[in-house]
PAVOLO-461361 format. One line per 8 residues: number of its first residue (from 1); their letters; for each residue x, y, z of C-alpha. Coordinates in steps of 0.1 Angstrom, whole numbers. Example, Ala and Ser with C-alpha at 12.3 -4.5 7.8 and 13.67 -1.06 7.14 Angstrom:
<sites>
1) as) 123 -45 78; 137 -11 71 $
</sites>
This chain:
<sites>
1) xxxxxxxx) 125 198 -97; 107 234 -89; 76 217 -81; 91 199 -58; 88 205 -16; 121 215 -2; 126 194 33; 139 193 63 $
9) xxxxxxxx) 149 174 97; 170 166 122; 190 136 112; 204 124 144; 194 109 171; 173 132 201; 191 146 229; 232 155 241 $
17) xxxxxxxx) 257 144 215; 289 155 200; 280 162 163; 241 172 156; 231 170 116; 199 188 100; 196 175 63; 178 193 41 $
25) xxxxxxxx) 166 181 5; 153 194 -27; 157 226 -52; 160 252 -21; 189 232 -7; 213 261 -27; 194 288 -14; 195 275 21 $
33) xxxxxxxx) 233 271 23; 236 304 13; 213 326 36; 226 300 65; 263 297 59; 269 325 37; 277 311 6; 272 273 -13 $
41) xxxxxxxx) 298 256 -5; 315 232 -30; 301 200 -42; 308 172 -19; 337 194 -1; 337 193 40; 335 233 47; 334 250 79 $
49) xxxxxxxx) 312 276 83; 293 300 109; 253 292 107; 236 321 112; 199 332 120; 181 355 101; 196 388 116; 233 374 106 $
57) xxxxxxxx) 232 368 146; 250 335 156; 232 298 160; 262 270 157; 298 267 137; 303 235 120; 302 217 87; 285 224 60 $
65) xxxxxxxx) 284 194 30; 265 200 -3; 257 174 -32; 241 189 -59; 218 165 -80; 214 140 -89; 245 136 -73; 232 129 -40 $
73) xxxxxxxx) 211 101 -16; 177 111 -27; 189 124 -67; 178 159 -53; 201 187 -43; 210 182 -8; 224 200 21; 241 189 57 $
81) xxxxxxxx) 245 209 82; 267 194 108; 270 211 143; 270 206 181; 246 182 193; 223 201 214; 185 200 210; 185 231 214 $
89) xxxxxxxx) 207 237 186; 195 215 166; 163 229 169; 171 262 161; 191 251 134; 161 233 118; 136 262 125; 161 285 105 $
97) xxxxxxxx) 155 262 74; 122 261 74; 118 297 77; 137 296 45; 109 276 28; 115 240 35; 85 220 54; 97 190 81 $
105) xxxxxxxx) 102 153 66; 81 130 76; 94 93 91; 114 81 58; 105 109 32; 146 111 23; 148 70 16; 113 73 3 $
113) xxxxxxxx) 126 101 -24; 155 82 -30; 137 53 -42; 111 79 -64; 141 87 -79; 157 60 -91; 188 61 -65; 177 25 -46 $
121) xxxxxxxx) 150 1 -53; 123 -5 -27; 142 -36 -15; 176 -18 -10; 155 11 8; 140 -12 32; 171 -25 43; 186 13 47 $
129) xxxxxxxx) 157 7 76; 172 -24 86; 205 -19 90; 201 11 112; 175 -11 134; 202 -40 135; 208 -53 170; 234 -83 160 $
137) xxxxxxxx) 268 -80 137; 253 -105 115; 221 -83 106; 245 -56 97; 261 -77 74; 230 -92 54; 212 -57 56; 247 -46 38 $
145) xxxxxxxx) 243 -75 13; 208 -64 3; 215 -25 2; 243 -34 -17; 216 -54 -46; 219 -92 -34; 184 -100 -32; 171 -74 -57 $
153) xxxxxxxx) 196 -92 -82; 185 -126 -76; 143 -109 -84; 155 -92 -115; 171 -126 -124; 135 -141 -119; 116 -114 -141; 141 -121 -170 $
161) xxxxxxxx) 134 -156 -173; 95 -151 -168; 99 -124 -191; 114 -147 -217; 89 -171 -216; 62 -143 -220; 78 -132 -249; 78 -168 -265 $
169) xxxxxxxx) 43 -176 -255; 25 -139 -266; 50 -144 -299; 28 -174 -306; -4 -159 -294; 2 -124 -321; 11 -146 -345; -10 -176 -350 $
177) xxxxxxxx) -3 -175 -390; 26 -185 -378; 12 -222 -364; 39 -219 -336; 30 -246 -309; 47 -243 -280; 27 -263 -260; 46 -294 -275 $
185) xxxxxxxx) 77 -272 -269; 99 -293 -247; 123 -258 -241; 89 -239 -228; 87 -265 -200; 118 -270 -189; 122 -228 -190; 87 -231 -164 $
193) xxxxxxxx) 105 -257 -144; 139 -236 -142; 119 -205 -130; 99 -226 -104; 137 -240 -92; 151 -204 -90; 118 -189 -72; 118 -220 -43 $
201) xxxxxxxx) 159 -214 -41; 150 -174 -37; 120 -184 -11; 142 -206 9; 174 -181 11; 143 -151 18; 129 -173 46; 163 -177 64 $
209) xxxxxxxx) 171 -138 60; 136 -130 75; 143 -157 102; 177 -140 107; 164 -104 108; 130 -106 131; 146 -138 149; 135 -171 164 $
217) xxxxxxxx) 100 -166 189; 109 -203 209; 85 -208 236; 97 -239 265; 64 -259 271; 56 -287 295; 43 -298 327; 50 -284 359 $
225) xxxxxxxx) 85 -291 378; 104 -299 347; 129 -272 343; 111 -248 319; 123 -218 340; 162 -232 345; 160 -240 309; 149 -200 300 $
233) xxxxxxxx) 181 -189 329; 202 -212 309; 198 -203 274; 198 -163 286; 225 -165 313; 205 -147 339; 182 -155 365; 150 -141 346 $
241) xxxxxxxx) 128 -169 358; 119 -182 398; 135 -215 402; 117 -235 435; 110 -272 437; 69 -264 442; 49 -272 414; 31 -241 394 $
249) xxxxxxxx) 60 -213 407; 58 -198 370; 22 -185 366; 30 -162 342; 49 -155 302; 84 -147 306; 101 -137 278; 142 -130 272 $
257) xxxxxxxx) 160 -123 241; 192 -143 234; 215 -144 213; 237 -171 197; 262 -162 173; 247 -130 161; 213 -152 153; 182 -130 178 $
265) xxxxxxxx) 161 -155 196; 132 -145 220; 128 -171 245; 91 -176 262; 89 -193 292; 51 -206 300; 36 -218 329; 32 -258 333 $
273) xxxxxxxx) 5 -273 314; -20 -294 335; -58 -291 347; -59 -271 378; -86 -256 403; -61 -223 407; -76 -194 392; -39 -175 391 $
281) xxxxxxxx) -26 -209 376; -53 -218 352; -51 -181 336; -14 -185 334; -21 -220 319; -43 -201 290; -18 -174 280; 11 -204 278 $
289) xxxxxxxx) -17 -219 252; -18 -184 233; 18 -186 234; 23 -213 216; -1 -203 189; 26 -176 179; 56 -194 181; 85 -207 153 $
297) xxxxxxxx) 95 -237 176; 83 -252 207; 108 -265 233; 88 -297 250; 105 -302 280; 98 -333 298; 118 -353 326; 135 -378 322 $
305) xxxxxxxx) 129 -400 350; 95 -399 340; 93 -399 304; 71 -380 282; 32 -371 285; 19 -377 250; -13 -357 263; 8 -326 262 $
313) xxxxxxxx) 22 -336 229; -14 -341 211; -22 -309 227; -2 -287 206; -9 -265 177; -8 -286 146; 15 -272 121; 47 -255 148 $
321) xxxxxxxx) 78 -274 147; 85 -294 180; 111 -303 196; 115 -327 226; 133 -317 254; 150 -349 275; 159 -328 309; 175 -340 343 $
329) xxxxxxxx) 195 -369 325; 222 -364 349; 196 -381 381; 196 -419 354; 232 -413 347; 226 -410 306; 243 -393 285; 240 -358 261 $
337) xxxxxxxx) 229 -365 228; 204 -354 197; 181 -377 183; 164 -372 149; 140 -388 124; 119 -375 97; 90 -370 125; 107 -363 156 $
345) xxxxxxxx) 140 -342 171; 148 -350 207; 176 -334 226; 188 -348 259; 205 -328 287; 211 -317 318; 201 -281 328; 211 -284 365 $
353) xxxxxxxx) 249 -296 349; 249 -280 312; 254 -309 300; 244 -310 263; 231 -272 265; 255 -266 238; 236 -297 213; 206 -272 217 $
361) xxxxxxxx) 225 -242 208; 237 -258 178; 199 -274 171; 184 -238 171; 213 -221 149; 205 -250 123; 168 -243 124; 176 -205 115 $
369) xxxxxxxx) 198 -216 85; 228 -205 102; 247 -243 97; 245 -237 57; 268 -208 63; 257 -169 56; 268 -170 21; 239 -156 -3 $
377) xxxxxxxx) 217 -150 23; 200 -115 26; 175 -95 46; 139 -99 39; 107 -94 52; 74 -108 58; 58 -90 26; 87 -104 5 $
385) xxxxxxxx) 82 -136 12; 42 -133 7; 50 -122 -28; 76 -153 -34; 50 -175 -26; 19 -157 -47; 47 -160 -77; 52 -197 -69 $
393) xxxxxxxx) 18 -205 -67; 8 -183 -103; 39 -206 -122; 28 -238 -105; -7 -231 -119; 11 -224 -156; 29 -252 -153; -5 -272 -148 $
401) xxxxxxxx) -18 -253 -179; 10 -260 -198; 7 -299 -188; -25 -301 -196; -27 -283 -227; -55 -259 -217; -43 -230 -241; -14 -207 -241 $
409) xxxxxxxx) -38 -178 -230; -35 -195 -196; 1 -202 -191; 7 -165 -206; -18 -153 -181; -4 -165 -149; 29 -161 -157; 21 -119 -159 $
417) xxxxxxxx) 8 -123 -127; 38 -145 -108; 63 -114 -130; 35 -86 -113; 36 -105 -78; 82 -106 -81; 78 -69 -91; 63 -59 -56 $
425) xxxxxxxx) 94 -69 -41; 113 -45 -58; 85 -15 -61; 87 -23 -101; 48 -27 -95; 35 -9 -65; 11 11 -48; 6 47 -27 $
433) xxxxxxxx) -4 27 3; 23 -1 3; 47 28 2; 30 44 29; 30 13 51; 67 5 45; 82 45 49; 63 51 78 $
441) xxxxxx) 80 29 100; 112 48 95; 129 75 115; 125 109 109; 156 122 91; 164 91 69 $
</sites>
């Protein structure tokens, strides 16, 4: 630990507060305490103590917490200094310590050290970032589940049985004396087939936590005059959008985000597709486009006096769930109700009345995940799910090997490389610019 930087930072938020906290980490945490409070104080004991400058003159009286290592949040010896929250304070405060010989943290160096050092695994420190950026009681509660080692138990799961079959297969590849041949193994391919089961189970319960963390992006399509913009006032409660009777009122995006039940949905409102001479319209006309391009689900609202345009409908990006919105039933005296098929969802309501607003709600919180209940679902992110699916992909193409008989060199081969692509996840296997990337976005002081 001597080679190692002492640092230091202001752990709380910037400006007027009650209780300010500079954290300081590494091997001249000890020393610190002592030339700022007068003496260490006792491991993992609250103390009160004068903080004093460097001519014994006075800064702050407070707190002073120490956990010696590896003890502590980032296995180093660690200091807190808890005082009043001025800046000013806390600015002095922090300039005394790194007089002292500690340098200033950079955005996530604590969490970052923590994971160096054994104390979380790359997973658990993302989600130390996510459950301080939480803006719904349910992402506290799944960023909990994954700091607490949900989803970084269900990869380690994974990795054994991959690591299992590796051990099987290169067993029979060091030994071919031996005339092992587990190609006509029935356990080797129903072990492939277990871990191809567990990885689209992990896949599906990582897509619903990414869902639930970053939220829905639902953008309300259609032609002009069909209640896109009541539809967006509706869902958000507010009068976000211009309502009027003219055709072409919203020329521009609009977005608000919702939420229901704890799941964070942005809403996009777009201005009405059609051909139109009106240079203001026709650009707003192009960015709805661009809008759709980027969206998890499009709301198709149509009227229902008038029935759908399949023009609009064929115009859509290929590939981006769709679902059709029946407005205005209240004018043909119909009633609220969802309609679904393999190929098509339909929803039909009444903005102007609220009628069957609710069927929505309940339509969106299914396609987040939220109707099978929260139970196993964790936090993940994009990159998590990129790996799933490279691991997927590298055990589908053993379990073609392995069908086919093309050698065990193969199916040994690509099943490293779906273990190497699960180890990502968890920073088992990782590099200095994927830790880079991921830290970077924390705050300074975590």
């Amino acid at each position: 630990m001597a080679d190692i930087e002492t640092i230091a930072a202001v752990a709380t938020p910037p400006g007027l507060g009650g209780v300010g906290i500079v954290r300081v980490s590494g091997p001249l945490a000890p020393e610190i305490a002592r030339a700022v409070t007068g003496a260490l104080p006792s491991p993992r004991t609250a103390t009160y103590r004068l903080f004093r400058d460097a001519e014994n003159g006075f800064i702050d009286e407070g707190i002073a917490l120490y956990f010696p290592c590896p003890g502590s949040f980032t296995g180093e010896d660690v200091l807190e200094l808890q005082g009043h929250g001025g800046p000013v304070v806390m600015d002095l405060l922090l300039e005394r310590c790194l007089a002292l010989g500690a340098r200033l943290a950079r955005p996530g160096e604590f969490t970052e050290r923590a994971f160096l050092n054994g104390k979380l695994d790359l997973v658990q420190a993302e989600a130390v970032a996510d459950l301080i950026e939480s803006s719904t009681a349910l992402g506290v509660r799944l960023a909990g589940r994954t700091l607490q080692g949900d989803f970084s138990r269900r990869i380690q799961s994974l990795v054994e049985e991959l690591v299992r079959l590796r051990v099987f297969i290169e067993a029979a590849l060091d030994f071919p004396e031996e005339e092992i041949d587990f190609l006509a193994d029935s356990s080797v391919a129903e072990d492939l087939d277990r871990a191809i089961v567990m990885t689209r189970q992990v896949l599906d319960e990582a897509h619903r936590g990414q869902v639930l963390r970053e939220g829905l992006v639902v953008v309300i399509a259609g032609a002009p005059n069909v209640g896109k913009s009541s539809l967006l006032n509706a869902l958000s409660d507010t009068d976000a959008a211009i309502v009027t009777p003219i055709p072409g009122t919203t020329r521009d995006v609009l977005r608000q985000d919702i939420q229901i039940d704890g799941l964070p949905i942005r809403v996009v409102d777009t201005a009405g597709l059609r051909e139109t001479e009106d240079p203001v319209e026709r650009e707003g006309v192009r960015r709805a486009r661009r809008q759709l391009d980027d969206a998890d689900l499009v709301l198709l609202v149509y009227d229902a006096q008038k029935g759908p345009d399949a023009s609009l409908t064929e115009a859509l990006p290929s590939g981006i769930p769709v679902v059709r919105i029946r407005n205005k039933i209240d004018l043909i005296d119909a009633s609220p109700r969802i309609e679904q098929s393999e190929s098509r969802t339909e929803i039909s309501l009444s903005v102007a009345t609220g009628q069957g607003l609710e069927l929505l709600r309940t339509h969106l919180k299914v396609r987040a995940g939220l109707d099978f209940g929260n139970e196993g679902v964790f936090i993940a992110r994009r990159r998590h799910l990129d790996a799933l699916n490279r691991g997927l992909q590298r055990l589908l193409e053993a379990q073609r090997h392995l069908a086919g008989r093309l050698g065990p060199e193969l199916v040994a081969e690509e099943l490293l490389l779906a273990q190497t692509a699960f180890g990502e996840i968890t920073g088992e296997v990782t590099s200095e610019d994927l830790l880079g990337r991921i830290f970077s976005s924390f705050c300074i002081g975590k």
